[in-house]
DSSP file (Angstrom, degrees, kcal/mol; ACC not computed):
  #  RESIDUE AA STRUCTURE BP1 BP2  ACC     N-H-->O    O-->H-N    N-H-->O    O-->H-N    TCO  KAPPA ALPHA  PHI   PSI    X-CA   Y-CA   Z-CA
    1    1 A X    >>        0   0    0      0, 0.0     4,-2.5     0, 0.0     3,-0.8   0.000 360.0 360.0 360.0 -46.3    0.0    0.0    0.0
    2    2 A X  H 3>  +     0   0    0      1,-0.2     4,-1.9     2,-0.2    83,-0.0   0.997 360.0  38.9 -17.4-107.8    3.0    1.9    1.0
    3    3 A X  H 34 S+     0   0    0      2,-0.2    -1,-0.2     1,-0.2    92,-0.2   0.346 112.3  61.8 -19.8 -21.0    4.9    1.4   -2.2
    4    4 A X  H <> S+     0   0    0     -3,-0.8     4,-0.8    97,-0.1    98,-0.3   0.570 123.3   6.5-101.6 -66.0    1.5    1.9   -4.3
    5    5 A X  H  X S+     0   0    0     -4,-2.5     4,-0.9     1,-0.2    -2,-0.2   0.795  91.4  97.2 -94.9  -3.2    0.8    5.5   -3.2
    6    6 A X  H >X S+     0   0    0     -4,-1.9     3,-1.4     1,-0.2     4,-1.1   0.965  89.7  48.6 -89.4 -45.6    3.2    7.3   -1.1
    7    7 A X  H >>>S+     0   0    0      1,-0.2     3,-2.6     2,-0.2     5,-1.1   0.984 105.6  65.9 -53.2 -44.4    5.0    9.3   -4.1
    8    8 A X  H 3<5S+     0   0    0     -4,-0.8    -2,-0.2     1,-0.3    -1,-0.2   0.555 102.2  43.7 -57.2   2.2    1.7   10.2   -5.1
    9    9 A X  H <<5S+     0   0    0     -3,-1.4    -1,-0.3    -4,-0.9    -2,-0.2   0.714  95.9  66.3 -92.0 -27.6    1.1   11.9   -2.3
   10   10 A X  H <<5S-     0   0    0     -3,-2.6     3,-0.3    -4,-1.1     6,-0.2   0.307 119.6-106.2 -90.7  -3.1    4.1   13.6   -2.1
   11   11 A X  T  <5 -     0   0    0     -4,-1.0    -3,-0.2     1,-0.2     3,-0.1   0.533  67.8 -78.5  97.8  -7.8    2.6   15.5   -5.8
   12   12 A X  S   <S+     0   0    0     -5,-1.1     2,-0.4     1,-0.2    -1,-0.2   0.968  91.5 158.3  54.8  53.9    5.4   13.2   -7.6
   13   13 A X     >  -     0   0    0     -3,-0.3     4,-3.7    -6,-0.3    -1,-0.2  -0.976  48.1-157.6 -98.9 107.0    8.0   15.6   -6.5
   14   14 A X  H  > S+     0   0    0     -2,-0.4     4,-2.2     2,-0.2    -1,-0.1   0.668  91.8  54.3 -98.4  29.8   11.1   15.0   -6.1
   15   15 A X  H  > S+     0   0    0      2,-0.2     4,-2.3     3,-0.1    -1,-0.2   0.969 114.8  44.2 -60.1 -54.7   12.0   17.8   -3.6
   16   16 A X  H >> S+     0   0    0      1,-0.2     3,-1.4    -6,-0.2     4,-1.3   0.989 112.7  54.1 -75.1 -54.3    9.2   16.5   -1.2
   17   17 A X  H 3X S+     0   0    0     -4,-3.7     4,-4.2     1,-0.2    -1,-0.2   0.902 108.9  44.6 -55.1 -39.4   10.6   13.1   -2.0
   18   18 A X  H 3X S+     0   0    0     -4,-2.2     4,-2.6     2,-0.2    -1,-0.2   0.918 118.3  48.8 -41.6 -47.1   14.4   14.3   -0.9
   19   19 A X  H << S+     0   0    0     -4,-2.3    -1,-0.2    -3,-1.4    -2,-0.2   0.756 109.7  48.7 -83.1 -19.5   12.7   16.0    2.4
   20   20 A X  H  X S+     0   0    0     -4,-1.3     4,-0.9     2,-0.2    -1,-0.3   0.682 109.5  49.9 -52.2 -47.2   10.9   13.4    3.3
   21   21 A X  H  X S+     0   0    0     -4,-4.2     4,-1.4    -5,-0.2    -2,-0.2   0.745 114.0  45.8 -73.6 -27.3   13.7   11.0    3.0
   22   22 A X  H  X S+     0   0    0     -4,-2.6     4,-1.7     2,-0.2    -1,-0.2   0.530 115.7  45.6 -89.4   0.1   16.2   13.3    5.2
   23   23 A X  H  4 S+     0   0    0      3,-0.2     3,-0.5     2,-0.2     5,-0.3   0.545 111.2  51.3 -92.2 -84.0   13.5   13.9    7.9
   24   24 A X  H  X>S+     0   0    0     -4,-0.9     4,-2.6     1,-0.3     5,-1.4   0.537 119.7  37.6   7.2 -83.8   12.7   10.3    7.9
   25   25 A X  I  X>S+     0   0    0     -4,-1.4     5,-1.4     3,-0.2     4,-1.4   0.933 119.2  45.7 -33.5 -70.9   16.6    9.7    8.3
   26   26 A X  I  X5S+     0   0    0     -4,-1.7     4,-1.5    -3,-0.5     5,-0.5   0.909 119.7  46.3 -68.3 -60.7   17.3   12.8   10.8
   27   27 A X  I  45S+     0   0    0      1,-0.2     4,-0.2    -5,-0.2    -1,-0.2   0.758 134.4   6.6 -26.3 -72.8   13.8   11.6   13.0
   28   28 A X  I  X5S+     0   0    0     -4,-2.6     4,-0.7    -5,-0.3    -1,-0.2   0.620 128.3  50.3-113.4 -19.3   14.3    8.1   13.3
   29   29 A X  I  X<S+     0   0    0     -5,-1.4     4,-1.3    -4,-1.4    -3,-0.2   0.879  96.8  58.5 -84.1 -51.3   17.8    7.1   11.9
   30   30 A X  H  XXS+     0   0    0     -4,-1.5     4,-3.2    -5,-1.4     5,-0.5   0.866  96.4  63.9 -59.6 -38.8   20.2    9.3   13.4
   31   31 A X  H  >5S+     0   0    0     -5,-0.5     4,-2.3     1,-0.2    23,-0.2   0.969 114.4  29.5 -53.9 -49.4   19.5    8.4   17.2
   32   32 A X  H  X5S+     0   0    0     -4,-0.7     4,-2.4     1,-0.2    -1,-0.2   0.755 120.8  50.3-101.4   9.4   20.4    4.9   17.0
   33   33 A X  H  X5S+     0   0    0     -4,-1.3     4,-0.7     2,-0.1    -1,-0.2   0.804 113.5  52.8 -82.8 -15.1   23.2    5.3   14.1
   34   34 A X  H  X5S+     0   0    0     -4,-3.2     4,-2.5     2,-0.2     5,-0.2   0.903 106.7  47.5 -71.2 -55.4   24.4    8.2   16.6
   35   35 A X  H  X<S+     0   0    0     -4,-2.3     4,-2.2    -5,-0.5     5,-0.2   0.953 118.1  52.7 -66.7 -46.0   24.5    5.4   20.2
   36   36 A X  H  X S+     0   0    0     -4,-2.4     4,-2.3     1,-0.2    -1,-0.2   0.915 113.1  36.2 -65.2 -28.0   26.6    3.0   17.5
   37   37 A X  H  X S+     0   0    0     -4,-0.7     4,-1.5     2,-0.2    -1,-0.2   0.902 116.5  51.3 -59.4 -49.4   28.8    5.2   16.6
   38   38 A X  H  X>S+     0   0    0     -4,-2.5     4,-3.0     1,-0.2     5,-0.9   0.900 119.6  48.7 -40.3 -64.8   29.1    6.9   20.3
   39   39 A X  H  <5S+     0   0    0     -4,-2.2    -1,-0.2     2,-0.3    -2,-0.2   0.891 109.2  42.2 -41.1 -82.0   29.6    3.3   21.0
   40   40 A X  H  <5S+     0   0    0     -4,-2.3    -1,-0.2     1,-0.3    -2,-0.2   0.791 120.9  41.7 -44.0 -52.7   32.3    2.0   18.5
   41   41 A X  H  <5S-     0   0    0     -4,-1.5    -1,-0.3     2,-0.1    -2,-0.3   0.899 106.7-123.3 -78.4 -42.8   34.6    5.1   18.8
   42   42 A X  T  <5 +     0   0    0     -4,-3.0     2,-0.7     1,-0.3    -3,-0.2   0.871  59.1 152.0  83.1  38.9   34.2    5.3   22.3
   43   43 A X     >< -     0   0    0     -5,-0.9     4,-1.7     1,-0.1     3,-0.4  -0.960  24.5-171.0-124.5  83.8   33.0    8.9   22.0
   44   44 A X  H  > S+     0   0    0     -2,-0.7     4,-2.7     2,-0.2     5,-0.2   0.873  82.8  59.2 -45.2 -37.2   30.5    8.9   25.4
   45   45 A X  H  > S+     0   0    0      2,-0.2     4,-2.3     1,-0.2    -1,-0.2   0.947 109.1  45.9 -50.7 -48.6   28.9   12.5   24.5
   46   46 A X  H  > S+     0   0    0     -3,-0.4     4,-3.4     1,-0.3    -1,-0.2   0.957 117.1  42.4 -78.5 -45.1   27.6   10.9   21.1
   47   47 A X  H  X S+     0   0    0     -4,-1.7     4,-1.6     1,-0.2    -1,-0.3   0.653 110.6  48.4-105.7  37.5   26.3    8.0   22.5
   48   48 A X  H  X S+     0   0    0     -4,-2.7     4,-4.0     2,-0.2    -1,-0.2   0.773 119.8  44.8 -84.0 -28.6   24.7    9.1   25.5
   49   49 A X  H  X S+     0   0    0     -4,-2.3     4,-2.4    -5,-0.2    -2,-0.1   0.935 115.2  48.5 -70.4 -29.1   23.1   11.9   22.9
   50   50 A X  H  X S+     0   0    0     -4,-3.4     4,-2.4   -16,-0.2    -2,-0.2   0.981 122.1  31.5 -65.6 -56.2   22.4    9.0   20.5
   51   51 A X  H  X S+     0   0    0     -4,-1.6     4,-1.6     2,-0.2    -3,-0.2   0.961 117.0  60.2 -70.2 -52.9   20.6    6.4   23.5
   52   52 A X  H  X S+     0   0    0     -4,-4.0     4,-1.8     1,-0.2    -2,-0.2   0.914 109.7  39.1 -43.9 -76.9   19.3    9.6   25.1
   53   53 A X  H  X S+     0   0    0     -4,-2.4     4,-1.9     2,-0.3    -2,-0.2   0.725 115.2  50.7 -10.8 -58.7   17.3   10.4   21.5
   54   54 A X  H >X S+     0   0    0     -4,-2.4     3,-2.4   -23,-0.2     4,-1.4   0.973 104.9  60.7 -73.0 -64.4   16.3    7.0   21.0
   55   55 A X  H 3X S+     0   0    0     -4,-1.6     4,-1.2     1,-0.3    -2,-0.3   0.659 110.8  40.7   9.2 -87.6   14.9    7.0   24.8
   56   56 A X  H 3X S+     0   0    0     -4,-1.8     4,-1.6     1,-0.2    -1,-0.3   0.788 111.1  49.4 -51.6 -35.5   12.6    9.7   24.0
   57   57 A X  H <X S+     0   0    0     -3,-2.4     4,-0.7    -4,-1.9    -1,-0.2   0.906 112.9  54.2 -70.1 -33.6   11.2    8.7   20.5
   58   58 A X  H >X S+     0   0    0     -4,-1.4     3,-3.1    -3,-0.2     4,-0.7   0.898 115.3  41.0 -64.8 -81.6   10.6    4.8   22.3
   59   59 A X  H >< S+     0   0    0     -4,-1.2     3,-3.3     1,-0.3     4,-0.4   0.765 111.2  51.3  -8.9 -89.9    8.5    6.6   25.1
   60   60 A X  H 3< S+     0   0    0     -4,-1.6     4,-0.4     1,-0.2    -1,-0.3   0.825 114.3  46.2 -33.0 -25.8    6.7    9.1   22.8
   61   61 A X  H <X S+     0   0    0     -3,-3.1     4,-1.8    -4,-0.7    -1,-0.2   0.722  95.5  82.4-100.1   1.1    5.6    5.6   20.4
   62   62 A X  H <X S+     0   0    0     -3,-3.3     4,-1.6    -4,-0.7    -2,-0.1   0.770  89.3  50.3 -73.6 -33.0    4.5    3.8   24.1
   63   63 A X  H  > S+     0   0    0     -4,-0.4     4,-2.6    -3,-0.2    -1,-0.2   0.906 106.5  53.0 -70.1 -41.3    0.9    5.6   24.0
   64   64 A X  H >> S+     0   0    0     -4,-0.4     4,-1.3     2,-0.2     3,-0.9   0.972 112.7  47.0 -54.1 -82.5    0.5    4.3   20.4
   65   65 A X  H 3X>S+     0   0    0     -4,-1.8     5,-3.1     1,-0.3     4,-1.3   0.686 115.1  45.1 -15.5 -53.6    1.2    0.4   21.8
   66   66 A X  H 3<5S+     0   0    0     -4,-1.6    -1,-0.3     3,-0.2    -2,-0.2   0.942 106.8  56.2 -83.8 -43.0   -0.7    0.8   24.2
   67   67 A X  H <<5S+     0   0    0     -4,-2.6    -2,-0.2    -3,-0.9    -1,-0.2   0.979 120.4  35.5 -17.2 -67.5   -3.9    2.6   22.0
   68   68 A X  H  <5S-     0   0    0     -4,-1.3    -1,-0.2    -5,-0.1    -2,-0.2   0.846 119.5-111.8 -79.6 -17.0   -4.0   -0.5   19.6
   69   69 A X  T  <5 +     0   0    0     -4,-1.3    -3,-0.2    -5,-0.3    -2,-0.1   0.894  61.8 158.5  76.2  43.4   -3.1   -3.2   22.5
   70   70 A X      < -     0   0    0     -5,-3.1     2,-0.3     1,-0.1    -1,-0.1  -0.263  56.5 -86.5 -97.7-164.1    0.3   -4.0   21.1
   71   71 A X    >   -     0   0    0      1,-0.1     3,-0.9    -2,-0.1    -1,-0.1  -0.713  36.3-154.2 -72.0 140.0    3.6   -5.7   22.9
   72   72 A X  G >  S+     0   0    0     -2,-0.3     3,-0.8     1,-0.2    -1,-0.1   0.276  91.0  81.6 -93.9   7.4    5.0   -2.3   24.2
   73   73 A X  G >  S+     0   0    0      1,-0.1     3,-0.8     2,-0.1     4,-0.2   0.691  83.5  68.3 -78.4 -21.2    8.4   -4.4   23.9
   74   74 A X  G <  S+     0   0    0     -3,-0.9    -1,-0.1     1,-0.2    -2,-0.1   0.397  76.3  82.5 -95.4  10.7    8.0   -3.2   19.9
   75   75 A X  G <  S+     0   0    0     -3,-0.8     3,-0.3     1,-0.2    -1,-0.2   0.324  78.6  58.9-110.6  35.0    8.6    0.4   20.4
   76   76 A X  S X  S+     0   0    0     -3,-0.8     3,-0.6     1,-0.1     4,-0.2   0.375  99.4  68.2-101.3  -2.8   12.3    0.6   20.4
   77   77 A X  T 3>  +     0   0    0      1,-0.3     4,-0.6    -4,-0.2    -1,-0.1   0.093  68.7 103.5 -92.3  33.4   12.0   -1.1   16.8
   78   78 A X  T 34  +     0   0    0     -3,-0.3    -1,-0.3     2,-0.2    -4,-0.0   0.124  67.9  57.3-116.2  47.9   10.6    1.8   15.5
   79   79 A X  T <> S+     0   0    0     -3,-0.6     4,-0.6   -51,-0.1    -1,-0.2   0.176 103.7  56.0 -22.8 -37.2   13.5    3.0   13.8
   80   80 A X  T  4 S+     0   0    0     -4,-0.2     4,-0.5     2,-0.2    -2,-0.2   0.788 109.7  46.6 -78.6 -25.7   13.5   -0.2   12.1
   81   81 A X  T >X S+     0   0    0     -4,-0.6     4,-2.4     1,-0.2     3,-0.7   0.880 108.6  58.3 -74.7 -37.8    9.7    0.4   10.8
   82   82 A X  H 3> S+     0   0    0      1,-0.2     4,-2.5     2,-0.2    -1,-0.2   0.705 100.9  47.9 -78.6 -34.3   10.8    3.5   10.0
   83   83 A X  H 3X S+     0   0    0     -4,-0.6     4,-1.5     2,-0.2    -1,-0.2   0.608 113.0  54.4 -88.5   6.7   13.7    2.5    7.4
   84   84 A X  H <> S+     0   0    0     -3,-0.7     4,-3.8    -4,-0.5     5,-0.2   0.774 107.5  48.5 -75.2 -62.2   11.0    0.1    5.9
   85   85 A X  H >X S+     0   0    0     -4,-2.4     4,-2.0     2,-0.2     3,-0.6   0.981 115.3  47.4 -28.7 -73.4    8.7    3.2    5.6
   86   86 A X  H >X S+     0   0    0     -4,-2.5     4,-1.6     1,-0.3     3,-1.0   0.910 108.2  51.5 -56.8 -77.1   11.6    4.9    4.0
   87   87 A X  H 3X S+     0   0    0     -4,-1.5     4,-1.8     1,-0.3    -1,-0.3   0.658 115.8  37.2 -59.0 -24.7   12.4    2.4    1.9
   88   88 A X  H <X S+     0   0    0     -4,-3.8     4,-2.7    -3,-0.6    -1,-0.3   0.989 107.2  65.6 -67.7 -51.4    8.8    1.8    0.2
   89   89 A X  H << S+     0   0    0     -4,-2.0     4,-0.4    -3,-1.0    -2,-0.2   0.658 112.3  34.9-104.4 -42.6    8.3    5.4    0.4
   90   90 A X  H >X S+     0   0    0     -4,-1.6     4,-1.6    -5,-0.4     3,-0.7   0.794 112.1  56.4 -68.6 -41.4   11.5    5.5   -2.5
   91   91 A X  H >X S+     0   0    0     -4,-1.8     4,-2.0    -5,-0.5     3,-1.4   0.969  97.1  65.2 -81.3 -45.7   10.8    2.7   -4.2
   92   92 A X  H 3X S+     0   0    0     -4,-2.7     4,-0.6     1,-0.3    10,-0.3   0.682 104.5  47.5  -8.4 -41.4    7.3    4.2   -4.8
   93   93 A X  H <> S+     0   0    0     -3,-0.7     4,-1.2    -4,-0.4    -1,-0.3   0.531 110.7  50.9 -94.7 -13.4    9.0    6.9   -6.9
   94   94 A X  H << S+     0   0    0     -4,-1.6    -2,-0.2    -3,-1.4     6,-0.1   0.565 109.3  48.1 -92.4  -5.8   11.0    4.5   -8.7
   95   95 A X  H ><>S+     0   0    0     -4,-2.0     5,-3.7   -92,-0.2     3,-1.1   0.851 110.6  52.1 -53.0 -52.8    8.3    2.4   -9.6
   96   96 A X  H ><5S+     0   0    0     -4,-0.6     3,-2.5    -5,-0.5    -2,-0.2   0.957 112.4  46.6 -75.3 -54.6    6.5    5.7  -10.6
   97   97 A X  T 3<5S+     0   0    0     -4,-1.2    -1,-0.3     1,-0.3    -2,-0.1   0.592 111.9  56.1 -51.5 -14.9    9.8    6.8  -13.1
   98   98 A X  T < 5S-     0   0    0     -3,-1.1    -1,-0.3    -4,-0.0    -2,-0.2   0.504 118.3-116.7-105.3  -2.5    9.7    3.5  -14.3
   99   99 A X  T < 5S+     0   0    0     -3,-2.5    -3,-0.2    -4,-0.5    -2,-0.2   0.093  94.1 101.2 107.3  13.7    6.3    3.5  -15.4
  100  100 A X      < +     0   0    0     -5,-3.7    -4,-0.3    -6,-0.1     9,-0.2   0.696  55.6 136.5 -90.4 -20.1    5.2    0.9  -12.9
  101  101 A X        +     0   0    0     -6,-0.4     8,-1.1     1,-0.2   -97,-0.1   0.447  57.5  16.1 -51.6 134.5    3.8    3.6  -10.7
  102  102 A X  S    S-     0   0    0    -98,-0.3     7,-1.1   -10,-0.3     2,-0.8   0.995  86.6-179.8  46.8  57.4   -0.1    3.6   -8.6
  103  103 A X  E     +A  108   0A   0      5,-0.2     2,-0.5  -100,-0.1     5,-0.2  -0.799  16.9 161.9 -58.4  97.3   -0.1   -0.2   -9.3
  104  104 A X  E >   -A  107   0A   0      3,-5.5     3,-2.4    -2,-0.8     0, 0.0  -0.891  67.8 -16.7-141.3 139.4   -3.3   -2.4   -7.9
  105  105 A X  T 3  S-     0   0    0     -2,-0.5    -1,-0.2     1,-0.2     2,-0.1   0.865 122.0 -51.4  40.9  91.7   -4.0   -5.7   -9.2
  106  106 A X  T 3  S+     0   0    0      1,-0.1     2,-0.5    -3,-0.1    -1,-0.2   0.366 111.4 109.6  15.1  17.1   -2.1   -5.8  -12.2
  107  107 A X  E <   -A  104   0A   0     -3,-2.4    -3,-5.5    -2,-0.1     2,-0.3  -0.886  53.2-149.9-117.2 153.8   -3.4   -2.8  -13.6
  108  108 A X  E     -A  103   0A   0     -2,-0.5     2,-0.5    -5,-0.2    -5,-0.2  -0.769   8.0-153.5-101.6 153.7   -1.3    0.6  -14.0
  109  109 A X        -     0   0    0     -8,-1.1     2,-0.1    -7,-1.1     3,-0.1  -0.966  22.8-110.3-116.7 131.9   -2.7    4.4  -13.8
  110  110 A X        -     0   0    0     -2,-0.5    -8,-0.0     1,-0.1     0, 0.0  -0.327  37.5 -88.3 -55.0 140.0   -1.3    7.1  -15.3
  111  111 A X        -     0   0    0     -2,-0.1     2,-0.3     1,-0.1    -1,-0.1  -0.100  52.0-130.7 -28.9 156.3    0.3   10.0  -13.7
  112  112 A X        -     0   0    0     -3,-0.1     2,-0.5     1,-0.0    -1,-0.1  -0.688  35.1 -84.3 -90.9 162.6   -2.7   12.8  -12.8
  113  113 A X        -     0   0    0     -2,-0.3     2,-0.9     1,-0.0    -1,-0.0  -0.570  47.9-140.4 -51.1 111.5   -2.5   16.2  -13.5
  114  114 A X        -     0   0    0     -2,-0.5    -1,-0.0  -102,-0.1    -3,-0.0  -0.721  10.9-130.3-104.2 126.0   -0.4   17.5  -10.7
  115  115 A X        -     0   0    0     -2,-0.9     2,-0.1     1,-0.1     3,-0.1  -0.005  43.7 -91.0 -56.0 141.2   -1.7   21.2   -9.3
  116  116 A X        -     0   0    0      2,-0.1    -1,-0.1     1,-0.1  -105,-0.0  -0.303  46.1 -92.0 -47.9 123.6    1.4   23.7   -9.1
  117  117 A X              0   0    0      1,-0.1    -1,-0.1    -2,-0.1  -106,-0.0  -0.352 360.0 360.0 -50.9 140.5    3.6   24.1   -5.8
  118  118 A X              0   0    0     -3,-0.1    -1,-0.1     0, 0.0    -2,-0.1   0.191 360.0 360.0 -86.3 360.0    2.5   26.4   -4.2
């Protein structure tokens, strides 16, 4: 579903696709690629900022878990959900360049008419 629509949402731009893919990255990505790093070098600052970071985004997703009445053991993976996101959320727009683009049940749609940036 992911993969189907998400450049077409984004207007089948790729600027929004770019900004989308570096917040995506800075949001969810940096925290724990920040605690390995911190980690690896032996740099404390980076990963206390990096485990601190993730800390808060697992907390902040703990009301969601608990909303739908999932394992609350599954919100420190959501970084990992998040580079899955990301990754549909790209190939979406290389489906779309490729002509394969708004795919459902073996049929394709043509690009719309996209309204002007504002």
């Amino acid at each position: 579903m992911v993969s189907r629509s998400a450049y077409a949402q984004l207007r089948h731009s790729p600027s929004l696709l770019a900004g989308t893919v570096a917040g995506l990255a800075l949001v969810y990505l940096a925290p724990p690629l920040t605690l390995c790093a911190g980690l690896l070098s032996v740099d404390g600052v980076a990963a206390w900022a990096g485990g601190l970071a993730w800390a808060v985004m697992t907390a902040t997703y703990l009301p969601v878990l608990r909303y739908y009445r999932q394992p609350l053991w599954l919100a420190p993976a959501l970084p990992f959900t998040a580079v899955l996101y990301l990754l549909m959320t790209v190939d979406s727009a290389v489906q779309h360049y490729r002509g394969r683009g708004a795919a459902w049940k073996g049929r394709t749609y043509p690009r719309p008419e996209t309204a002007p940036e504002r």
